[in-house]
LONU-671379 format. One line per 2 residues: their letters; for each residue y negated, z negated, x of C-alpha. Coordinates in nm, 3 decimals. Layout:
a> Y Z X  ...;
This chain:
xx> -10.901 1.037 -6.417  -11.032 0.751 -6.206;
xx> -10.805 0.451 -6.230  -10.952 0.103 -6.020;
xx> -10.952 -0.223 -6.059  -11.335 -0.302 -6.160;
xx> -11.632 -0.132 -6.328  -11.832 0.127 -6.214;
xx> -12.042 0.000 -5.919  -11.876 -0.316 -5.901;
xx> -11.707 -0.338 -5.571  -11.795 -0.185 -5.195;
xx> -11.486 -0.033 -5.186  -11.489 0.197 -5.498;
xx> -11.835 0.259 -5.476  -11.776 0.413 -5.096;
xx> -11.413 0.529 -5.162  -11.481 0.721 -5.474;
xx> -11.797 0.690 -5.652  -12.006 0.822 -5.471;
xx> -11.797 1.155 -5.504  -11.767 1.187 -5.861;
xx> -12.129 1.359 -5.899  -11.986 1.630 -5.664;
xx> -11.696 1.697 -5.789  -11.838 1.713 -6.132;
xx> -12.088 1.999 -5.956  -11.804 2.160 -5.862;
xx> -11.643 2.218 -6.176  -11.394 1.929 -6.238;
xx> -11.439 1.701 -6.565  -11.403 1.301 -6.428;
xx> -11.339 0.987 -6.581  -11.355 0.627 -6.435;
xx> -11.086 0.386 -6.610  -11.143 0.022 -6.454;
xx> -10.864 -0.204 -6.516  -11.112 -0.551 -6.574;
xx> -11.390 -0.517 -6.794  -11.764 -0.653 -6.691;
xx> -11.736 -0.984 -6.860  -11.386 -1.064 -6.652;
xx> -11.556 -0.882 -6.323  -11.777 -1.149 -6.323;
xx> -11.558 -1.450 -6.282  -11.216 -1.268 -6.129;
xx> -11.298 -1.463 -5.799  -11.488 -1.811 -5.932;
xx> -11.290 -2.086 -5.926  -11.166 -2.232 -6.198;
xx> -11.209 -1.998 -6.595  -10.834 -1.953 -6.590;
xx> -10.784 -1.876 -6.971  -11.079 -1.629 -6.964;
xx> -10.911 -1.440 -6.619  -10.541 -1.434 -6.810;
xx> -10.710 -1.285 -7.084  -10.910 -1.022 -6.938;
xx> -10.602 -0.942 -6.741  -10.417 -0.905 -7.071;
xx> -10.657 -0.664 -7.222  -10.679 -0.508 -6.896;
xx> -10.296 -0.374 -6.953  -10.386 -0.282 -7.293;
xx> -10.653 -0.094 -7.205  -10.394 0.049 -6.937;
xx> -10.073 0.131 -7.183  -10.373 0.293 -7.426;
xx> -10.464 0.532 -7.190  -10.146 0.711 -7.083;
xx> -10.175 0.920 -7.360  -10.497 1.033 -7.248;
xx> -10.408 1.081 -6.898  -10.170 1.323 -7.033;
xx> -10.499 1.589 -7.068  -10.557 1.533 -6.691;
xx> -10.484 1.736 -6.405  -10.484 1.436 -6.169;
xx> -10.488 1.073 -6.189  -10.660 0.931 -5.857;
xx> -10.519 0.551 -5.785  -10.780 0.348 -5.619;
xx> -10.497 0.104 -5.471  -10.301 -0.019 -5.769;
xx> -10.364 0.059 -6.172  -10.276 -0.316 -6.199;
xx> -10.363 -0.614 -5.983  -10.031 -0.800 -6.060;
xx> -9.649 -0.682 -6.133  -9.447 -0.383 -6.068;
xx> -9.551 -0.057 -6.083  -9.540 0.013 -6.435;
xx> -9.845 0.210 -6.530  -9.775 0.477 -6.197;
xx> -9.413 0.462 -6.351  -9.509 0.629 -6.647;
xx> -9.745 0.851 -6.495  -9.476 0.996 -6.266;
xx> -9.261 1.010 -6.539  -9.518 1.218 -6.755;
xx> -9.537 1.446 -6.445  -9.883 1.383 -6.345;
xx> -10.065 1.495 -6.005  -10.131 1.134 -5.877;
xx> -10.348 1.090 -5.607  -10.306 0.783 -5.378;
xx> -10.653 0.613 -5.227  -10.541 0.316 -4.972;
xx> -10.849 0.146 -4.778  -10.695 -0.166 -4.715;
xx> -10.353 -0.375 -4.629  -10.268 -0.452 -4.962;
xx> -9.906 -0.445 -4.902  -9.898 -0.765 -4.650;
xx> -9.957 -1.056 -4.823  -10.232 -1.292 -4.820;
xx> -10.357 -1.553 -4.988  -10.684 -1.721 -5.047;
xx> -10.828 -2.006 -5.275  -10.949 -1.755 -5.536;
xx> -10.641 -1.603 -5.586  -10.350 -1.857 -5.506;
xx> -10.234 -1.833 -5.856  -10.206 -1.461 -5.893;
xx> -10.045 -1.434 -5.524  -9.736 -1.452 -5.629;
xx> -9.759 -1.184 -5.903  -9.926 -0.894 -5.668;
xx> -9.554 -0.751 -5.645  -9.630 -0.595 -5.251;
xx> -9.357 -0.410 -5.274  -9.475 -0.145 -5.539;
xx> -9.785 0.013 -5.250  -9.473 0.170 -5.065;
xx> -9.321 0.303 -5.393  -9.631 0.443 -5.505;
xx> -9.687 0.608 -5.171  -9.379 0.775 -5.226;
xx> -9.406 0.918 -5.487  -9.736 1.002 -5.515;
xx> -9.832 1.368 -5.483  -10.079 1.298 -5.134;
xx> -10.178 0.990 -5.010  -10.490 0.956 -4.885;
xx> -10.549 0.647 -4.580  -10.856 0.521 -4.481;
xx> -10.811 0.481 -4.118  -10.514 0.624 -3.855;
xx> -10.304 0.283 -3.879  -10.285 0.333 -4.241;
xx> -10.196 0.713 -4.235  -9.950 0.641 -3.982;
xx> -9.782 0.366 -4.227  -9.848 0.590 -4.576;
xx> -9.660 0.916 -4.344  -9.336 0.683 -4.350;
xx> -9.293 0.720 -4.705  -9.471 1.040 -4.808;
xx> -9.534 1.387 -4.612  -9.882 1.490 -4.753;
xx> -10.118 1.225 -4.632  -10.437 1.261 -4.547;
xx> -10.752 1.057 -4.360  -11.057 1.025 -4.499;
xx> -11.275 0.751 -4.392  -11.489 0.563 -4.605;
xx> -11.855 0.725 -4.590  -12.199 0.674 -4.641;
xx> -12.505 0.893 -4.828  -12.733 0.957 -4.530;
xx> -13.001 1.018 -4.791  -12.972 0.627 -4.873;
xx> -12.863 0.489 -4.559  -13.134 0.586 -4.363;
xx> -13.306 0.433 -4.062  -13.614 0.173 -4.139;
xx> -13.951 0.362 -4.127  -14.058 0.142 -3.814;
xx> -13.911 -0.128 -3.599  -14.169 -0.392 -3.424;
xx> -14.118 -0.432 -3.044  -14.312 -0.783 -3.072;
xx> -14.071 -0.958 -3.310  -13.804 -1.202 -3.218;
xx> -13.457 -1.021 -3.219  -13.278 -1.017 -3.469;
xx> -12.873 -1.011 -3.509  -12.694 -0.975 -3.834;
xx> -12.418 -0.938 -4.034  -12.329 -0.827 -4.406;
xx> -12.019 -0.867 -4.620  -11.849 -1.088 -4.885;
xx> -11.714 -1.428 -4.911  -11.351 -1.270 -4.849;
xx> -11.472 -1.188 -4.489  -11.714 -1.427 -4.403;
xx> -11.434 -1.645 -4.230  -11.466 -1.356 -3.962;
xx> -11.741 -1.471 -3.826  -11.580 -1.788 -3.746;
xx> -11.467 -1.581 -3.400  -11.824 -1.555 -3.274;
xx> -11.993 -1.874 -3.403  -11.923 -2.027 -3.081;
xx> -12.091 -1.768 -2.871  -12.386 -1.738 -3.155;
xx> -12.399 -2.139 -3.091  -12.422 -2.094 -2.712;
xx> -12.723 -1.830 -2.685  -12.886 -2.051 -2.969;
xx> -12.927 -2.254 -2.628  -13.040 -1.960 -2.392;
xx> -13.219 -1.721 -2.612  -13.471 -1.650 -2.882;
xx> -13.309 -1.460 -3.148  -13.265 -1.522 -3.502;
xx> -12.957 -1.441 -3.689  -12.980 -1.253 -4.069;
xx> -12.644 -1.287 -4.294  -12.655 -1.073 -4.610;
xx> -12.352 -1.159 -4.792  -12.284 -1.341 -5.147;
xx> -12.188 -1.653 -5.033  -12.378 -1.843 -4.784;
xx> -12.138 -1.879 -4.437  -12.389 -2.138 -4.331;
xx> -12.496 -2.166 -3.960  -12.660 -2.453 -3.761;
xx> -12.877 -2.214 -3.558  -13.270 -2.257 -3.462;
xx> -13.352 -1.949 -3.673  -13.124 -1.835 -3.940;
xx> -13.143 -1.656 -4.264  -12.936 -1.636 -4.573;
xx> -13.030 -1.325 -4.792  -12.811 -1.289 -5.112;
xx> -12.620 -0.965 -5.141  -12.792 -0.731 -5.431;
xx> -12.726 -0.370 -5.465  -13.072 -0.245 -5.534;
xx> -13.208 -0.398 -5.177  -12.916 -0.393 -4.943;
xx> -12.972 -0.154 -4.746  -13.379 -0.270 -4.691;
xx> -13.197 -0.611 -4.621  -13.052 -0.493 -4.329;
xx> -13.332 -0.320 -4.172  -13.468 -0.623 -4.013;
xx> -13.183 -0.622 -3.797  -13.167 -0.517 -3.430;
xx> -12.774 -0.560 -3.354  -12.549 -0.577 -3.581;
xx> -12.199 -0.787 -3.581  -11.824 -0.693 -3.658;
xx> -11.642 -0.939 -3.553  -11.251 -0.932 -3.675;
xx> -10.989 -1.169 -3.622  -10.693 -1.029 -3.423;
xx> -10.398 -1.039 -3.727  -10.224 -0.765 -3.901;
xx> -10.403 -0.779 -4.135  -10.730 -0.646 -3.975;
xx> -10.557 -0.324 -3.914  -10.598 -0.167 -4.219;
xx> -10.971 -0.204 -4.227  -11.219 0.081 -4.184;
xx> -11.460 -0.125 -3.994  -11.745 -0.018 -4.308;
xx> -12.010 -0.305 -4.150  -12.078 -0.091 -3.848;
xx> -12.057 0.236 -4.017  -12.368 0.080 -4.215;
xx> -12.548 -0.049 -3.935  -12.468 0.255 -3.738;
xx> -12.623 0.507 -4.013  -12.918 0.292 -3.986;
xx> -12.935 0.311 -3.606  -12.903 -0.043 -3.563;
xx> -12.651 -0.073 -3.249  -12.306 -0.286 -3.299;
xx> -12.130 -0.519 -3.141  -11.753 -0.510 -3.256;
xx> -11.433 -0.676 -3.212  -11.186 -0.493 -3.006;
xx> -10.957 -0.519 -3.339  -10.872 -0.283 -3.570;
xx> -11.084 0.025 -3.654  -11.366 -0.107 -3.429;
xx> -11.286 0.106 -3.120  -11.264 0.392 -3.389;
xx> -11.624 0.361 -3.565  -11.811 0.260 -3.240;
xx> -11.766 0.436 -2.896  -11.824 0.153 -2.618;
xx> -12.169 0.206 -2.419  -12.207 0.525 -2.627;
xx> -12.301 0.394 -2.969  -12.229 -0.016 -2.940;
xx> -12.045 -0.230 -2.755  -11.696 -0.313 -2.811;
xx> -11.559 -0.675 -2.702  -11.252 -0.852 -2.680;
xx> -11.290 -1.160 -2.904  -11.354 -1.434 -2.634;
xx> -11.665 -1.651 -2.653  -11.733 -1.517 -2.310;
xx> -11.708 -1.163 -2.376  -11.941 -1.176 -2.693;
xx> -12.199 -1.383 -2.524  -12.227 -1.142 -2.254;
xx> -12.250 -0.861 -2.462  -12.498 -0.983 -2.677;
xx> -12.697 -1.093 -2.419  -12.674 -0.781 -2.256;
xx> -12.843 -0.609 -2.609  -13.106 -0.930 -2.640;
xx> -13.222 -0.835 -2.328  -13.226 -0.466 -2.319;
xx> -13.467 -0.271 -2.590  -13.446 0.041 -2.460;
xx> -13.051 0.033 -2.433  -13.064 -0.073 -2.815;
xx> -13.320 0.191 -2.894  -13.067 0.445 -2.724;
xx> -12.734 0.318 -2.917  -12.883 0.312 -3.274;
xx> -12.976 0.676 -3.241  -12.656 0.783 -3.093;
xx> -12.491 0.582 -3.371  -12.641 0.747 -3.657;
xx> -12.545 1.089 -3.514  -12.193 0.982 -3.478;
xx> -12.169 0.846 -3.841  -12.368 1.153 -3.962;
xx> -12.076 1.372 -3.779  -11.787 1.194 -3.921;
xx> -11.901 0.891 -4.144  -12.091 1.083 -4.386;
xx> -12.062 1.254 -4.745  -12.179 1.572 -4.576;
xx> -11.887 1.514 -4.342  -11.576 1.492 -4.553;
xx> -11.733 1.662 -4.909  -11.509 1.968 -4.787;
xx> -11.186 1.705 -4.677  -11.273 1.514 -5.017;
xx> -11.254 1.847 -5.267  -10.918 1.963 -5.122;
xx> -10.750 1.609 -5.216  -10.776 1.766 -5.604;
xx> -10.685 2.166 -5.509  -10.356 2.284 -5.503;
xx> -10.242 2.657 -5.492  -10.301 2.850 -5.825;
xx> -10.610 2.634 -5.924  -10.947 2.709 -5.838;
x> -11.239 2.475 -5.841;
């Protein structure tokens, strides 16, 4: 059993962390089950403003749905916990799990346990309870972290912790069929609105090329981030096309702001753009130096406005050099980054001695 916070499809991070798993383990042998904790209806406006009776209420019938299903779980061999069971209070759903006795599997791709609060969420803030990712990890039956920083943190309260990065499907992320040496550059950058203040580090340097160089610069992303640049494009983020949205781009962006917070990301938007063998430029921040390998498969900066303007400018001017990165970038991802990668890493999470698969 499967327990996350939205639908099936509904979020990056399940569909990369998880999802995308559950057809092989199923051809493996296992039965799976994935219990969100919002329904679609309360997915939909979780982070509009305003709707606050409707988001109380689907929260509400989000811990019935919760309390119904322990007596379910009870049929499982493992319960896998996609963060939290709950968005808000104390542990009491992986309570009664432990209690019960269950296998419980902990999935942590982010720094949920430092707290941080946005306009969306202000109200809830107080009720997240940070306290309870620590407990869980504890007693939990593996842990599994997304990046070294969070293994490192998990392996303070539990022994059996494991890292799996988040992955792609090379059969979907795959390079565009052609790329035309005649068009004007193009940089980009995908996400959601909860990271689209990161690019606030390199809208400076964007701002000074805008004055030196042709380029044009593609955002995919829900929310429009808005730039006053001679050429820039808005395209809003859809599932069925995101990953043709992105193949107009010739370097890709990660920047990151330099807080704690940053250190428990996996640095996903150049694993993307990497698969696709578009060449990064990242922030020297977080998991950055870990997904791209400096002059090898991107560039890694330090987040001046200097430093980014001379590395992008270095890629503006240099097809070739992008040409080289983006392939060497797809055969690092494919190496590490990929299903193919960690399938074998992925099936041992749910095999213990005396069970076969």
């Amino acid at each position: 059993m499967f327990l996350c916070q939205y639908p099936h499809g509904g979020s990056p991070g399940q569909r990369f962390r998880f999802e995308q798993y559950l057809p092989i383990l199923e051809a493996h042998g296992f039965e799976v089950r994935q219990e969100p904790f919002l329904d679609a209806a309360t997915t939909r406006i979780i982070h509009q403003p305003g709707h606050t009776a409707r988001k109380v209420n689907g929260v509400l019938q989000g811990f019935v749905r919760r309390l119904a299903l322990l007596r379910e779980a009870r049929d499982f061999d493992f319960v896998f916990v996609h963060l939290e069971a709950a968005p808000i209070g104390p542990p009491l759903i992986e309570a009664a799990l432990f209690a019960m006795g269950k296998k419980v599997i902990y999935d942590i791709d982010d720094l949920i346990f430092v707290a941080r609060t946005q306009r969306e969420n202000r109200l809830a803030a107080p009720l997240r309870w940070r306290s309870k990712v620590a407990w869980t990890a504890k007693h939990a039956q593996r842990v599994v972290g997304v990046n070294p920083f969070l293994v490192e943190w998990a392996r303070q309260h539990n022994p059996d912790v494991r890292l799996i990065p988040t992955t792609i499907d090379p059969s979907r992320h795959r390079p565009p069929p052609e790329r035309s040496p005649t068009k004007v550059v193009t940089l980009g950058w995908t996400g959601t609105r909860t990271t689209a203040p990161y690019l606030d580090v390199v809208r400076e340097a964007l701002g000074e090329l805008d004055r030196t160089h042709e380029f044009a610069l593609r955002v995919v992303c829900d929310r429009d981030p808005g730039f006053m640049l001679k050429r820039y494009e808005f395209i809003r983020w859809a599932e069925k096309t995101e990953i043709e949205d992105l193949w107009p781009i010739d370097i890709g962006l990660m920047p990151v702001p330099d807080d704690g917070f940053s250190k428990g990301k996996v640095g996903f938007k150049a694993i993307q753009f990497s698969a696709l063998e578009i060449p990064s430029v990242v922030s020297d921040v977080g998991s950055g130096r870990e997904v791209v390998e400096d002059g090898v498969t991107g560039l890694v900066v330090k987040n001046t406005t200097e430093a980014w303007v001379t590395a992008l400018r270095r890629l503006l001017d240099a097809p070739e050099e992008r040409r080289r990165l983006g392939q060497c970038a797809r055969e690092r991802i494919l190496a590490t980054y990929s299903i193919p990668a960690q399938t074998k890493s992925y099936l041992s999470l749910f095999q213990d001695e005396g069970m076969t698969s």
